[in-house]
N, C-alpha and C positions, 0 to 999 in steps of 0.2 A: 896321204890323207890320214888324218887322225883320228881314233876311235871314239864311237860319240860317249865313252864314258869319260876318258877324259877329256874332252871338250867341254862337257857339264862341269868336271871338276876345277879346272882352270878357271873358267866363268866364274863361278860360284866364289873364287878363293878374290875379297874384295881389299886384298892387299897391295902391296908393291910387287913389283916382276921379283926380287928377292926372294919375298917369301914362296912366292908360286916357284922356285928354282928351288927351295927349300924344300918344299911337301911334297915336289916331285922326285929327287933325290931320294926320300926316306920309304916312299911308296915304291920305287923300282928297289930300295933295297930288300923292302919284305918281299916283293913280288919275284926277287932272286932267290930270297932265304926258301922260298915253296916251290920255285920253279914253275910258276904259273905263267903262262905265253904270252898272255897279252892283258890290258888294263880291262875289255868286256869279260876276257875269262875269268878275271878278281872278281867284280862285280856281278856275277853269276852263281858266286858261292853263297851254297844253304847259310840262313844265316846261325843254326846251331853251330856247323865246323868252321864258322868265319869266327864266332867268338871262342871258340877253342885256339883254333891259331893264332889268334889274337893274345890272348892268356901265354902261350907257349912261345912265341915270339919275345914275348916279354922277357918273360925268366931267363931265354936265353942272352937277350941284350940285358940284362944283370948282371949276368956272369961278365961280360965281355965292357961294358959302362957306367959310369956311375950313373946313381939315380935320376940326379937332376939332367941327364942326357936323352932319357929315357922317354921323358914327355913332349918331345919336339916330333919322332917318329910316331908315338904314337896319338897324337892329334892329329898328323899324317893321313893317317890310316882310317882313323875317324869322321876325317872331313870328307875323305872319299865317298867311304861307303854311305858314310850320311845323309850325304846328296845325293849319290844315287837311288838311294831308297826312296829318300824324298821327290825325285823328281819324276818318281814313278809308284807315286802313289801312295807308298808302302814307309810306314813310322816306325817299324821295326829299327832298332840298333843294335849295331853287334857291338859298339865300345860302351858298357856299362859303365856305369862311374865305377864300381868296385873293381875294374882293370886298374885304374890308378891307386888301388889301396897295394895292388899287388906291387908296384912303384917303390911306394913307400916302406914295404916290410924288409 
């Protein structure tokens, strides 16, 4: 059985199975880059050290990809928590637009 955060997140993604194969992928790669156990345990992080990992995640996929690679994980990342937050009430974001300026520099 699958955890009800990504079951929210799946739902939520009103794409083709593609892209949901896509932002899954990019989501289990962050979620190996932190070692985090499972997708409720993502989804359970304060959202101050979500937007720091988020930032640090980044810079390290800099080092390692080009730029324009950079915003397919981290819309990823975004959709996720986004929706979780949203669908539990909470408008909080951990991906600032100013994430993507760090993209760009």
């Amino acid at each position: 059985m699958q955890q009800r955060s990504v079951l929210l997140f799946e739902n939520s993604i009103k794409s083709d199975a593609t892209k949901k194969k896509t932002y899954l992928y990019h989501l289990n790669n962050f979620q190996k880059f932190y070692q985090i156990k499972d997708y409720d345990s993502l989804a359970g992080i304060e959202v101050g050290k979500m937007q720091i990992m988020v930032e640090d995640y980044v810079m390290h996929l800099k080092k390692v990809n080009s730029p324009n690679y950079i915003r397919l994980p981290l819309a990823a990342i975004k959709a996720f928590w986004n929706n979780w937050n949203k669908t539990h009430g909470n408008n909080m974001k951990c991906v600032h637009e100013y994430v993507f300026e760090i993209v760009k520099s």
